[in-house]
TORNUDO-118410 format. One record per atom (N, C-alpha, C): residue in three letters; z, y, x. Coordinates in steps of 0.02 Angstrom, whole numbers, padded with zeros to 5 digits, always signed. Example, Ala and Ser with C-alpha at 12.3 -4.5 7.8 and 13.67 -1.06 7.14 Angstrom:
BEGIN
ALA+00390-00284+00660ALA+00390-00225+00615ALA+00390-00165+00660SER+00354-00112+00642SER+00357-00053+00684SER+00394+00002+00645
//
This chain:
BEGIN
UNK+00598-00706+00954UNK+00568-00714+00888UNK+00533-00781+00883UNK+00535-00812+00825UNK+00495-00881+00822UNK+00431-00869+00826UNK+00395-00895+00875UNK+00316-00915+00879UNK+00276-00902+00824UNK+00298-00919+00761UNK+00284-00934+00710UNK+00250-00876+00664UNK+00298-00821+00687UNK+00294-00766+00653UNK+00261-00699+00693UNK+00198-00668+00672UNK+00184-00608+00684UNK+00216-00544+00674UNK+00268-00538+00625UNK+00287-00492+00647UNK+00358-00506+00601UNK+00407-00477+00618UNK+00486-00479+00621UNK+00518-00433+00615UNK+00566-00377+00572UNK+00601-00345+00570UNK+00669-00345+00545UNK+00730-00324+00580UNK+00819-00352+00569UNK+00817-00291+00563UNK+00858-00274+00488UNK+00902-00210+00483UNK+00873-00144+00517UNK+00807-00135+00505UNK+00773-00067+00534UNK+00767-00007+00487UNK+00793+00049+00527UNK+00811+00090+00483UNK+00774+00155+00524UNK+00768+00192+00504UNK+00730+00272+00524UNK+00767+00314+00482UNK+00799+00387+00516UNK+00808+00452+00490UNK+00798+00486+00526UNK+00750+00550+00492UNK+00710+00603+00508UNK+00775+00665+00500UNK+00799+00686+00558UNK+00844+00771+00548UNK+00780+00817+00525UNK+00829+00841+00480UNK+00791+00895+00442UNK+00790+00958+00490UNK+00766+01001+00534UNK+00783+01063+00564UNK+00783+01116+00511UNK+00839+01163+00535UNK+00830+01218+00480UNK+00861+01198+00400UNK+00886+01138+00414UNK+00930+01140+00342UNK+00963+01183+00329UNK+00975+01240+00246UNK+01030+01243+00235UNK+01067+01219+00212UNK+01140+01266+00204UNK+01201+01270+00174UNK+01170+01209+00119UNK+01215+01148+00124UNK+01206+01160+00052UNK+01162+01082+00049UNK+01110+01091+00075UNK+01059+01034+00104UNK+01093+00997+00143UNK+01041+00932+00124UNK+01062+00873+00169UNK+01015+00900+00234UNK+01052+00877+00304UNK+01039+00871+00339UNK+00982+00819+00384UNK+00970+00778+00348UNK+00928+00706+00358UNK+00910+00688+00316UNK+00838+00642+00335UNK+00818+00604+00254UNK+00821+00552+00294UNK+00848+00484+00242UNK+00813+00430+00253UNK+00763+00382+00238UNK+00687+00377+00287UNK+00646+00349+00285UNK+00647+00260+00260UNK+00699+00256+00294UNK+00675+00169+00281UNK+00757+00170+00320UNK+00788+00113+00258UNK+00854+00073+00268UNK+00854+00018+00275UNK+00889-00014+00339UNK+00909-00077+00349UNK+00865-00149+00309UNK+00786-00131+00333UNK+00718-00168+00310UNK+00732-00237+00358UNK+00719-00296+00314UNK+00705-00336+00347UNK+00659-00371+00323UNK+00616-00404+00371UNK+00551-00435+00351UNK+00519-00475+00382UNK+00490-00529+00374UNK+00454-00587+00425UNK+00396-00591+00389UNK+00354-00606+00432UNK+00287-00611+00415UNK+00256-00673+00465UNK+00255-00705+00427UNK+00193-00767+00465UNK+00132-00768+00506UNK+00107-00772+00560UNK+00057-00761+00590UNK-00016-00803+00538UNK-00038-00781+00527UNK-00111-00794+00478UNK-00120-00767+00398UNK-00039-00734+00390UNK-00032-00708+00326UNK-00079-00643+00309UNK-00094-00643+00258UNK-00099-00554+00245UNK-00059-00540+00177UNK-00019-00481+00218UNK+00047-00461+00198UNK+00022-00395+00155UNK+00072-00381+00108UNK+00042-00295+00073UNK+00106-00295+00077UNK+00117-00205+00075UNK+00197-00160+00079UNK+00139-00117+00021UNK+00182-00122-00027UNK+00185-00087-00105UNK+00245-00056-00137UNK+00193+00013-00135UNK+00264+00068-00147UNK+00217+00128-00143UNK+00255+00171-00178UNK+00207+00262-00190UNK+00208+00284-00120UNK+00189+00349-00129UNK+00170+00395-00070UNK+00255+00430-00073UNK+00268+00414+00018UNK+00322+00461+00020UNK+00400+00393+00026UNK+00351+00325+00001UNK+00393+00273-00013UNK+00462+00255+00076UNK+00423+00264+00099UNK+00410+00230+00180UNK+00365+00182+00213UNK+00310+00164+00201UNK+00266+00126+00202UNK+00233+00136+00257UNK+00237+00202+00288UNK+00201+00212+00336UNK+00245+00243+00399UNK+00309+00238+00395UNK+00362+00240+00430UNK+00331+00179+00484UNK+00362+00132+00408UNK+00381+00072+00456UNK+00315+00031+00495UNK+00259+00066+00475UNK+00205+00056+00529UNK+00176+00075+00581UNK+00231+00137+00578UNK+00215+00164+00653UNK+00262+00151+00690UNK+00328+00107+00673UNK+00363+00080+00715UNK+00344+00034+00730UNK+00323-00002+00677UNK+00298-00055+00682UNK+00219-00069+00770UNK+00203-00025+00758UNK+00141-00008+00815UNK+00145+00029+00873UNK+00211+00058+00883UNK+00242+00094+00923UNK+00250+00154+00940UNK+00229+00177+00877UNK+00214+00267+00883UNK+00270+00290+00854UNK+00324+00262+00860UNK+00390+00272+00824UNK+00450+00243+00841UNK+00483+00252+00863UNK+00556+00229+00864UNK+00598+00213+00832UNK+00628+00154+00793UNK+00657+00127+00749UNK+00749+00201+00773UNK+00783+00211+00706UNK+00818+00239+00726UNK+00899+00198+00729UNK+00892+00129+00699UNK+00940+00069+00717UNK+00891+00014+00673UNK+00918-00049+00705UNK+00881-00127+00688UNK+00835-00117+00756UNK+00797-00181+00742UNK+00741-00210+00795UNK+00683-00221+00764UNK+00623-00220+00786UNK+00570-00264+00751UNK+00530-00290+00812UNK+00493-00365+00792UNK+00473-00389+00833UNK+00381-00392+00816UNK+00337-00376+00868UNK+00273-00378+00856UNK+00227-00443+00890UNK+00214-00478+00888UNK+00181-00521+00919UNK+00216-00569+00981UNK+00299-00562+00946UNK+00345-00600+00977UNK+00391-00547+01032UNK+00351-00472+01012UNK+00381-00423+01073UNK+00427-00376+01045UNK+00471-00342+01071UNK+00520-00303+01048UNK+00473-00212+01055UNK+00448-00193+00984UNK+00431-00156+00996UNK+00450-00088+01008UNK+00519-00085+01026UNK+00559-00026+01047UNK+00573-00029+01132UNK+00579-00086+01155UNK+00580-00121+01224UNK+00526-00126+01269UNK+00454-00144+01212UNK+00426-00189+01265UNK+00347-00155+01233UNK+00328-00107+01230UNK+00277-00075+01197UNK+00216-00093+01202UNK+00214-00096+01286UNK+00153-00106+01316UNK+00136-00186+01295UNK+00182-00222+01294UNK+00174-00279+01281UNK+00139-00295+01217UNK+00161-00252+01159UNK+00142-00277+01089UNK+00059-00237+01076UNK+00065-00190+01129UNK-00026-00160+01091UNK-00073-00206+01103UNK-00082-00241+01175UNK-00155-00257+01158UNK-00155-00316+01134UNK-00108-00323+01071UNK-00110-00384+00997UNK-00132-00356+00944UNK-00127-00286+00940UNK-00127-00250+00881UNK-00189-00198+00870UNK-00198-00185+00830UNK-00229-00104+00801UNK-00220-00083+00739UNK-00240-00031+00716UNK-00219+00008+00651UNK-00283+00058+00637UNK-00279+00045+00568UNK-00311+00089+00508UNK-00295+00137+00493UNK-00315+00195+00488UNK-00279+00241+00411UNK-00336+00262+00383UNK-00304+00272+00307UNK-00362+00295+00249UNK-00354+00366+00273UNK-00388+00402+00268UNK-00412+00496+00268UNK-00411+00517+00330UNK-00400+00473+00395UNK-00405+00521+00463UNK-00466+00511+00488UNK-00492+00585+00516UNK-00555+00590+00530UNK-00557+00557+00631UNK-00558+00495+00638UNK-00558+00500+00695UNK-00625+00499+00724UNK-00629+00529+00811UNK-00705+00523+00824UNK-00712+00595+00828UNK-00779+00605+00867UNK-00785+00658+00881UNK-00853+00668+00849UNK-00862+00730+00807UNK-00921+00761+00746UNK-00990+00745+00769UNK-01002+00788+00851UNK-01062+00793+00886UNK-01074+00723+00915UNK-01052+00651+00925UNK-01063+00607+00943UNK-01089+00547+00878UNK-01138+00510+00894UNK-01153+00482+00849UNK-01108+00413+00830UNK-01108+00378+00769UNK-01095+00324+00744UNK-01065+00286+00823UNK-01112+00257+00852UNK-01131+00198+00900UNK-01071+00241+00952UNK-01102+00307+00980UNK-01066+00331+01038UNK-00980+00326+01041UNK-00959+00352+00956UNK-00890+00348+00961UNK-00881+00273+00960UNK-00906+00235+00941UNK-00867+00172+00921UNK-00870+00133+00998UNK-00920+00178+01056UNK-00916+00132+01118UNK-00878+00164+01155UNK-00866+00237+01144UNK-00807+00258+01189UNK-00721+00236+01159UNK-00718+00211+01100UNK-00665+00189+01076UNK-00667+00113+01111UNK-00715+00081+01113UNK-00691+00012+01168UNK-00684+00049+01227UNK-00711+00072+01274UNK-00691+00106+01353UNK-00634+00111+01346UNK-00573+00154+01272UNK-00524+00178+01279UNK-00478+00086+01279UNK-00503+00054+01224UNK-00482-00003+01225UNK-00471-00059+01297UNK-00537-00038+01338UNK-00507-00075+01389UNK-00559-00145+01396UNK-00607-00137+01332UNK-00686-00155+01333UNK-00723-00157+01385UNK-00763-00211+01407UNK-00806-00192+01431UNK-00895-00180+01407UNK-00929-00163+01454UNK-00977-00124+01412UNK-01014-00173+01346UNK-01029-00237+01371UNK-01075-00274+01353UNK-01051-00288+01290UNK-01009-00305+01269UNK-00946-00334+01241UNK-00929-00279+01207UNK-00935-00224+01212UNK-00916-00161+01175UNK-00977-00152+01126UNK-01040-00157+01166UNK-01109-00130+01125UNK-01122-00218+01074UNK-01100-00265+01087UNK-01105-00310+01053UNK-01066-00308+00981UNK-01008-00314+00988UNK-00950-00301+00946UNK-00971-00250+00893UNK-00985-00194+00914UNK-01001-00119+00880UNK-01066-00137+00837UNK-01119-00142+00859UNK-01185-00196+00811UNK-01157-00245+00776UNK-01131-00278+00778UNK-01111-00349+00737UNK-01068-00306+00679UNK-01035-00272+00709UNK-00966-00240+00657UNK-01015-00216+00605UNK-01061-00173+00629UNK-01093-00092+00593UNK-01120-00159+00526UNK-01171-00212+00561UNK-01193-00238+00501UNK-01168-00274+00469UNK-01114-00300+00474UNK-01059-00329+00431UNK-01035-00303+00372UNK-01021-00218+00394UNK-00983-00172+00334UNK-01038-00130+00330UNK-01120-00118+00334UNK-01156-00102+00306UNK-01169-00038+00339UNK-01167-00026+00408UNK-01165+00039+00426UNK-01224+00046+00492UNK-01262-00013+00500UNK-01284-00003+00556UNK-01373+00026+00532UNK-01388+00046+00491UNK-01431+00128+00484UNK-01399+00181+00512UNK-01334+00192+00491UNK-01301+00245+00526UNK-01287+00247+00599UNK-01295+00197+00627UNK-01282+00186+00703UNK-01299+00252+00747UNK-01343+00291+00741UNK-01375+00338+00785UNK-01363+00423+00735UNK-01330+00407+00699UNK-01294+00468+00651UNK-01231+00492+00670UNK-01246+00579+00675UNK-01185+00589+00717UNK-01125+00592+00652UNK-01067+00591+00687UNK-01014+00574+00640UNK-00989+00633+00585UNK-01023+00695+00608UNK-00990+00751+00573UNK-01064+00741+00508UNK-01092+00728+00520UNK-01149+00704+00452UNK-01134+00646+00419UNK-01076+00634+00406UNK-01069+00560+00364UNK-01027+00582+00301UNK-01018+00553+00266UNK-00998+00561+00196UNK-00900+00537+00213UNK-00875+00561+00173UNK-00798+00531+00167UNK-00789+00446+00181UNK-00825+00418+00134UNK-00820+00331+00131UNK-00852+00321+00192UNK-00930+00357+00218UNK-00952+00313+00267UNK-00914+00330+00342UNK-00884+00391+00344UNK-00840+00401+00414UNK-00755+00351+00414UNK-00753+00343+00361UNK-00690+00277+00327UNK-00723+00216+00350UNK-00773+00200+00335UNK-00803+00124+00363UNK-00814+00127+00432UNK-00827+00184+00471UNK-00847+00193+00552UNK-00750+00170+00579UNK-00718+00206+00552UNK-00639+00185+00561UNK-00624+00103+00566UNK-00636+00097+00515UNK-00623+00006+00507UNK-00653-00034+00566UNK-00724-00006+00572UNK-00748-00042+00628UNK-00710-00022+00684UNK-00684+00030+00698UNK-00659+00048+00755UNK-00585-00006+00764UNK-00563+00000+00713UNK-00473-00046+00720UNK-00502-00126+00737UNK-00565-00148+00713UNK-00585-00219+00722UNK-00618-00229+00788UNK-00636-00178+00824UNK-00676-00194+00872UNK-00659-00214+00924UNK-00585-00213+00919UNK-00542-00263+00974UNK-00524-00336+00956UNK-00547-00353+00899UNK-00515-00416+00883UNK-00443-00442+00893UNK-00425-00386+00860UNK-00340-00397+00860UNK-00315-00445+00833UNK-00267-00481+00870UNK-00239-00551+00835UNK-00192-00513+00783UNK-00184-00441+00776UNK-00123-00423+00699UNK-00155-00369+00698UNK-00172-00326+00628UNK-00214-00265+00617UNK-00152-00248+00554UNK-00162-00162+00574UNK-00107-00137+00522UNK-00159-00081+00492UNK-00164-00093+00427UNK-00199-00055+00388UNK-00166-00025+00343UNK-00162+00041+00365UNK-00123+00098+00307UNK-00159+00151+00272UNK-00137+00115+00186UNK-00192+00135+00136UNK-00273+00172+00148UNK-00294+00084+00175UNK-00381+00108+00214UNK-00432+00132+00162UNK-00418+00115+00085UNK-00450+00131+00058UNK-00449+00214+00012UNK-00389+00235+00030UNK-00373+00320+00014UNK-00420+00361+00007UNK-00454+00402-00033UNK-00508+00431-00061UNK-00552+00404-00053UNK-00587+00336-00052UNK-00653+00320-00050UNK-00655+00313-00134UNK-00735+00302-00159UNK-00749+00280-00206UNK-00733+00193-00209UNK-00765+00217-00284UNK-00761+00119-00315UNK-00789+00076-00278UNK-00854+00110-00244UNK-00900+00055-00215UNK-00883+00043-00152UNK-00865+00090-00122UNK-00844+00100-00042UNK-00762+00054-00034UNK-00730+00067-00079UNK-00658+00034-00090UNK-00674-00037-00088UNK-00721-00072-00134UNK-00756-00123-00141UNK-00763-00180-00066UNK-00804-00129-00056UNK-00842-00179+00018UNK-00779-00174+00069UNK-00736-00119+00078UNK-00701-00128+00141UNK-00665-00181+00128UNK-00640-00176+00045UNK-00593-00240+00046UNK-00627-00300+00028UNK-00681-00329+00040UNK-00718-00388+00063UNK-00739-00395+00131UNK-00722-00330+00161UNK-00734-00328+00259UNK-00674-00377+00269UNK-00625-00345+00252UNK-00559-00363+00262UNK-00539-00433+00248UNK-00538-00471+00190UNK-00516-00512+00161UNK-00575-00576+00216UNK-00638-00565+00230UNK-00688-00609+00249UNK-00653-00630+00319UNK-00626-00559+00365UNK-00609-00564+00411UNK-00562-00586+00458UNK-00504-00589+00379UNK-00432-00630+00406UNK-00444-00688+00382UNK-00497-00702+00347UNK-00520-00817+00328UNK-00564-00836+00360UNK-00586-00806+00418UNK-00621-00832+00478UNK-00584-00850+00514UNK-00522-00839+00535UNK-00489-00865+00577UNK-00395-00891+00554UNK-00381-00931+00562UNK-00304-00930+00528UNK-00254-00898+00567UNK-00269-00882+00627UNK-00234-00849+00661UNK-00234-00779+00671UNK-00262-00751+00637UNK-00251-00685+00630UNK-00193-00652+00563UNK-00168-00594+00562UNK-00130-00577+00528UNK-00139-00502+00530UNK-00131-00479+00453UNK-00147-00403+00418UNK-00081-00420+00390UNK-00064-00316+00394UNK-00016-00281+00349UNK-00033-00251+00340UNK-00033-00235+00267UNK-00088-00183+00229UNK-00021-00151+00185UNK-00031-00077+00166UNK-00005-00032+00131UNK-00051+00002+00091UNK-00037+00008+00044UNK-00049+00002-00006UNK-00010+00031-00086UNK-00040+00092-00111UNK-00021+00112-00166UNK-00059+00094-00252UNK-00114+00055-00233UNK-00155+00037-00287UNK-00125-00033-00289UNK-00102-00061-00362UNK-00077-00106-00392UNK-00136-00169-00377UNK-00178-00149-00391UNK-00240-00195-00392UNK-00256-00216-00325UNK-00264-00171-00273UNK-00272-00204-00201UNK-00228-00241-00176UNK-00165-00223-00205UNK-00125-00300-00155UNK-00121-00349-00214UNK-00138-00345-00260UNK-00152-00391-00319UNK-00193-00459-00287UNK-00268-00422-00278UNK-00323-00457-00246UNK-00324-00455-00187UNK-00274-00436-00148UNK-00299-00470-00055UNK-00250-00489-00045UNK-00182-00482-00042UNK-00130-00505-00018UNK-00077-00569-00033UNK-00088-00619-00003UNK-00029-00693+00005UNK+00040-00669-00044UNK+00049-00617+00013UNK+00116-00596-00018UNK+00156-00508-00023UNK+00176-00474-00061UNK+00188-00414-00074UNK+00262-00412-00059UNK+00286-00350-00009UNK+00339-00331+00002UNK+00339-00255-00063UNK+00397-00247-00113UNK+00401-00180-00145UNK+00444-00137-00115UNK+00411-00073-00100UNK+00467-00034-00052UNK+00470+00025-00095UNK+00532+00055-00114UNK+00525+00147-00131UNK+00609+00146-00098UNK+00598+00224-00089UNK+00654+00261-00059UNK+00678+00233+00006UNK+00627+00198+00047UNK+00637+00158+00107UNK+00682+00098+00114UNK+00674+00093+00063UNK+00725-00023+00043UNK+00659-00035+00005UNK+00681-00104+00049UNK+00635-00160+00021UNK+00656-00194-00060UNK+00630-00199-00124UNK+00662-00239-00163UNK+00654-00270-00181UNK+00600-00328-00167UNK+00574-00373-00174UNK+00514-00402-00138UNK+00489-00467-00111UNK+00445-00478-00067UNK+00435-00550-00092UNK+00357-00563-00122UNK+00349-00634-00152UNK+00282-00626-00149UNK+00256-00678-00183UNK+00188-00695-00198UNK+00168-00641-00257UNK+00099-00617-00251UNK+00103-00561-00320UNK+00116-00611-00379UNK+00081-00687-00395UNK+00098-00730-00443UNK+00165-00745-00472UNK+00199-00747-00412UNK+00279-00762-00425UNK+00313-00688-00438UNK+00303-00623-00414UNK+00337-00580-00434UNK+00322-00573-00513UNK+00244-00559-00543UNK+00253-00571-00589UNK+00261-00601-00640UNK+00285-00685-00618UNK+00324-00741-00678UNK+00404-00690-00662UNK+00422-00688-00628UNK+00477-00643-00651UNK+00496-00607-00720UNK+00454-00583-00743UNK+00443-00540-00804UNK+00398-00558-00856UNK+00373-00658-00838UNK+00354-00682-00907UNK+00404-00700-00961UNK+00476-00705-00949UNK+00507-00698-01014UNK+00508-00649-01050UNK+00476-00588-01010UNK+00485-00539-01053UNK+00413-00516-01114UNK+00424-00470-01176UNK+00361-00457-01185UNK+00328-00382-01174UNK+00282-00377-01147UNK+00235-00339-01117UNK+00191-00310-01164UNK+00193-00244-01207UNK+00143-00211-01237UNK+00131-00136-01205UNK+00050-00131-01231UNK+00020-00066-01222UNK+00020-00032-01281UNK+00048+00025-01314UNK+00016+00062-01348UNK+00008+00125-01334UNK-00050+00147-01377UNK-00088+00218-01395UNK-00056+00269-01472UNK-00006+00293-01462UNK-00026+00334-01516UNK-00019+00410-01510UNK-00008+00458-01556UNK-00026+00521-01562UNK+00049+00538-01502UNK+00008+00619-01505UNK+00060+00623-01440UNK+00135+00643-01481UNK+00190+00608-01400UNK+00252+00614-01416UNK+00310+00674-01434UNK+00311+00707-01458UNK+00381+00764-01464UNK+00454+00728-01493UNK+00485+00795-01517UNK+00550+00791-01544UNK+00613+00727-01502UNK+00576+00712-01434UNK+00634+00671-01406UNK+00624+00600-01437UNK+00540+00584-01442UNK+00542+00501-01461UNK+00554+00450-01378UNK+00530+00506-01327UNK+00537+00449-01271UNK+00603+00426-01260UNK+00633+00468-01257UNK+00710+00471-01281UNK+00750+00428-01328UNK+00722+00429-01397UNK+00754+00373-01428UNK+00723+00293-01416UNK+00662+00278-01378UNK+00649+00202-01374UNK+00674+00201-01320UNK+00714+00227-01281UNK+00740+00182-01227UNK+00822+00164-01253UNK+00837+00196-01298UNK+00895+00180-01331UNK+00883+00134-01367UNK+00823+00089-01395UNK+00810+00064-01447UNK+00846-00020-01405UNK+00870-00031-01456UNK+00904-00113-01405UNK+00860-00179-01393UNK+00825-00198-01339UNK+00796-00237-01322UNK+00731-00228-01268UNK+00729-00166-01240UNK+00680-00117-01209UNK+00716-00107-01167UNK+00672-00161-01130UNK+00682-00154-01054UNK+00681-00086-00997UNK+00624-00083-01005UNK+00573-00012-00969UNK+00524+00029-01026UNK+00504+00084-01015UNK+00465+00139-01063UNK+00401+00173-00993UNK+00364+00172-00978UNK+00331+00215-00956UNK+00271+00280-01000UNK+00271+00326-00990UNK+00234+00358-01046UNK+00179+00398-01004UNK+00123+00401-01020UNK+00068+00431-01000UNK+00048+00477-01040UNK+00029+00542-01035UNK-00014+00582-01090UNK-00098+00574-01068UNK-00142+00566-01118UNK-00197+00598-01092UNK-00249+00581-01152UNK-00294+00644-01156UNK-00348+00652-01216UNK-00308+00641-01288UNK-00259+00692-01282UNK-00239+00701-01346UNK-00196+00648-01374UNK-00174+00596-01344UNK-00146+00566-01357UNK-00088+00518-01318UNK-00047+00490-01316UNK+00007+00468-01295UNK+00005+00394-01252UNK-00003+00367-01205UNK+00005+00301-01183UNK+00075+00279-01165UNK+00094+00226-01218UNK+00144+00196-01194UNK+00145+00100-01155UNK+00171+00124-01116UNK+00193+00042-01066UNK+00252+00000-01078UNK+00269-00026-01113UNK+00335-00064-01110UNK+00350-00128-01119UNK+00410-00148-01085UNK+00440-00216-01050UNK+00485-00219-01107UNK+00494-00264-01152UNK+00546-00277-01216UNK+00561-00347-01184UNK+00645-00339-01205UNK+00668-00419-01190UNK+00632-00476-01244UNK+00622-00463-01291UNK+00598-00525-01338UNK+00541-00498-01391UNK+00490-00500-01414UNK+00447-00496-01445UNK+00473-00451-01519UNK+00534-00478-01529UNK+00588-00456-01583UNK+00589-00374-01607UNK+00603-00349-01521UNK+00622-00298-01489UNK+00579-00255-01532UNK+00488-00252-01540UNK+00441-00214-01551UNK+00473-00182-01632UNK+00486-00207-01672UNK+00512-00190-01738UNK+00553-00118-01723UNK+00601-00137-01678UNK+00652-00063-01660UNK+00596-00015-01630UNK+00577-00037-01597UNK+00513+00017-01581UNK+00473+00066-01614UNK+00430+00024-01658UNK+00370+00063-01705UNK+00422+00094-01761UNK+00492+00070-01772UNK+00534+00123-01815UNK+00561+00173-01776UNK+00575+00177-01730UNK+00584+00236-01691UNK+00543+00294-01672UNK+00467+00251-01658UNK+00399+00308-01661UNK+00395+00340-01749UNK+00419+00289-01791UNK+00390+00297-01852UNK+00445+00384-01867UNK+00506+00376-01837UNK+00541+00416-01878UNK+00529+00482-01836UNK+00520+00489-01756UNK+00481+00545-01744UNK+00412+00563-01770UNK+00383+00534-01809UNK+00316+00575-01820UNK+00273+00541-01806UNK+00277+00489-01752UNK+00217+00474-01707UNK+00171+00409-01757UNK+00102+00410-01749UNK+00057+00388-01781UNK+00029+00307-01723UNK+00031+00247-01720UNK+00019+00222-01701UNK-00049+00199-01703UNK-00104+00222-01645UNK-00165+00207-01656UNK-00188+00138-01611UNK-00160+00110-01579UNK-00181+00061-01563UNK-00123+00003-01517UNK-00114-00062-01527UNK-00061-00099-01504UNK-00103-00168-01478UNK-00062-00178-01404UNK-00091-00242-01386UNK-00025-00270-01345UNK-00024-00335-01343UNK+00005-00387-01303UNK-00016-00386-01231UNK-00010-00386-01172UNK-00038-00405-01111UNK+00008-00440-01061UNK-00026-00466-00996UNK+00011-00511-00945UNK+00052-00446-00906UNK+00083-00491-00889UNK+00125-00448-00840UNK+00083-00403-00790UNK+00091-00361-00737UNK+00058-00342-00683UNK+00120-00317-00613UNK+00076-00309-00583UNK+00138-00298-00515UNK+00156-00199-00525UNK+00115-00172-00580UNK+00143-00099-00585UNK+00208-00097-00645UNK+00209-00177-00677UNK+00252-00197-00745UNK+00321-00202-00689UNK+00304-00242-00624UNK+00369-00274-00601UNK+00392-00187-00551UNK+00348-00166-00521UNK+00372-00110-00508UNK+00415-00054-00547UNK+00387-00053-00631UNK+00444-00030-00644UNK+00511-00056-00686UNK+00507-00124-00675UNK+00562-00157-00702UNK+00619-00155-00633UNK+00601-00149-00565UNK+00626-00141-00509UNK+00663-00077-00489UNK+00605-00031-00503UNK+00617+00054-00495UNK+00660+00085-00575UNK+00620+00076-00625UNK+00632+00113-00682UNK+00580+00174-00684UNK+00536+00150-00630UNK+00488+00199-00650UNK+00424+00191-00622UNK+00357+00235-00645UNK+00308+00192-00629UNK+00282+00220-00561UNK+00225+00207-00518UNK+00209+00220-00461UNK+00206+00295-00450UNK+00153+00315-00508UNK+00139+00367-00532UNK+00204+00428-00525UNK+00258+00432-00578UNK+00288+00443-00583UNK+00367+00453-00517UNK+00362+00415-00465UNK+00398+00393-00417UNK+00380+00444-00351UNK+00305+00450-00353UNK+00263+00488-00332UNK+00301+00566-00322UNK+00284+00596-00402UNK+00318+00657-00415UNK+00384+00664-00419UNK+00423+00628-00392UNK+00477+00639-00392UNK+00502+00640-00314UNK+00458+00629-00255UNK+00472+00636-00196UNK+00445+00696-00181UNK+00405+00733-00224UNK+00369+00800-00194UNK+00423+00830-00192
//
């Protein structure tokens, strides 16, 4: 693998046998098809895509808790199907909602028996763990046992834990998953502070909120149904879809098969539709500004009452569903 690059994947693919399929049923799903991907050492990378996408497949192959089921990927120049031992102590990993740590041990205790496991030594462990706690705002909690912490603050004890090795590549999978606004906030200013201290470090972050790889990430890989379909700058994915025009509207809610007739309407790109508080949200991608005329006559002749219309910029949930045909949301419920 070139020097160059932290991490590397040719044609990697994963399928899960279904046990107990029937008659009738597929026998296998596939997780992730023939992915390929390079990533630059100092980048921070986002993989954007719903739950269920593969996003978190390819990070546990990626980290070695997984076995690619054909292709290669390379971690820190190492073959991580080959050479395992080789690629961990470059790496560590995040996840949003796992309770790691043990309840009856406090803040400080787990985060120093997680260096012992690391391979820390002591001094250097109790240093690291202080510096971390007051960085991301946790070192009151230092002497708090872990089963007394709130959702967000046992999520921030995590983060410190994946950093406390100073990994030259950190894989963070969706770290911010049930925290609040505020807690979502600071981790992703832990994060972002932490890969522009040094240029040589490198994050892959996953990610189902439009907005977080919006604001932290160089560059966005889009993944659903385990293919990649696009991988750019979020800026450049969405000039993609500045020829197009981009409106929001609000009006009364939809029946009689109007979602139905604006996607027939000629010049309408994409339709996404939201219900909520009594009323109707629509999202849509029109090839030309033109387009809107066929529109509001098509709401007009079902019934529908137009209460509010705006123009807006593109966004990376606009290019998601000009990619998919459908929105994150929506992509979601259709893998349950």
């Amino acid at each position: 693998m070139h020097e160059t690059l932290a991490i590397k994947a040719e044609n990697l693919g994963r399928v899960y046998k279904i046990r107990g399929a029937k008659k009738g049923e597929a026998p296998q799903r596939i997780a992730l098809a023939d992915v390929n991907l390079e990533v630059p050492r100092g980048e921070f990378f986002g993989l954007l895509g719903p739950n269920g996408a593969g996003k978190t497949t390819l990070i546990k192959i990626l980290v070695t808790l997984l076995a690619p089921t054909n292709g290669q990927a390379f971690v820190a120049g190492y073959d991580v199907a080959k050479q395992p031992e080789a690629v961990r102590p470059h790496i560590n990993m995040v996840s949003g909602g796992e309770s790691s740590g043990y309840g009856l041990l406090t803040v400080r205790e787990n985060l120093w028996m997680f260096g012992q496991f690391y391979g820390l030594d002591h001094k250097t462990t109790l240093r690291r763990v202080d510096d971390l706690l007051e960085i991301i705002g946790l070192k009151d909690r230092a002497n708090t046992k872990t089963s007394d912490l709130s959702t967000g603050l046992r999520q921030k004890m995590n983060i410190v834990r994946g950093f406390i090795t100073n990994p030259q590549i950190i894989f963070l999978d969706e770290p911010t998953l049930g925290l609040d606004v505020g807690a979502s906030r600071e981790v992703r200013g832990f994060v972002r502070n932490w890969i522009g201290e040094q240029t040589n470090r490198t994050m892959l972050l996953t990610t189902h909120y439009m907005a977080e790889a919006e604001e932290l990430c160089d560059r966005v890989a889009i993944i659903n149904a385990g293919q990649l379909l696009a991988c750019d700058s979020p800026a450049n994915l969405k000039r993609r879809l500045q020829r197009e025009a981009i409106f929001q509207l609000d009006i009364s809610p939809l029946h009689n098969g109007a979602l139905g007739a604006l996607n027939q309407v000629s010049g309408v790109r994409s339709v996404t539709h939201t219900a909520t508080d009594g009323k109707s949200e629509l999202d849509l991608v029109l090839e030309a500004d033109s387009a809107l005329s066929g529109v509001i006559s098509a709401l007009t002749d079902h019934g529908a009452h137009i209460l509010n219309l705006q123009k807006r910029e593109p966004t990376l949930e606009d290019v998601f569903v000009d990619l998919v045909g459908l929105s994150i949301a929506e992509a979601e419920r259709e893998t349950r």
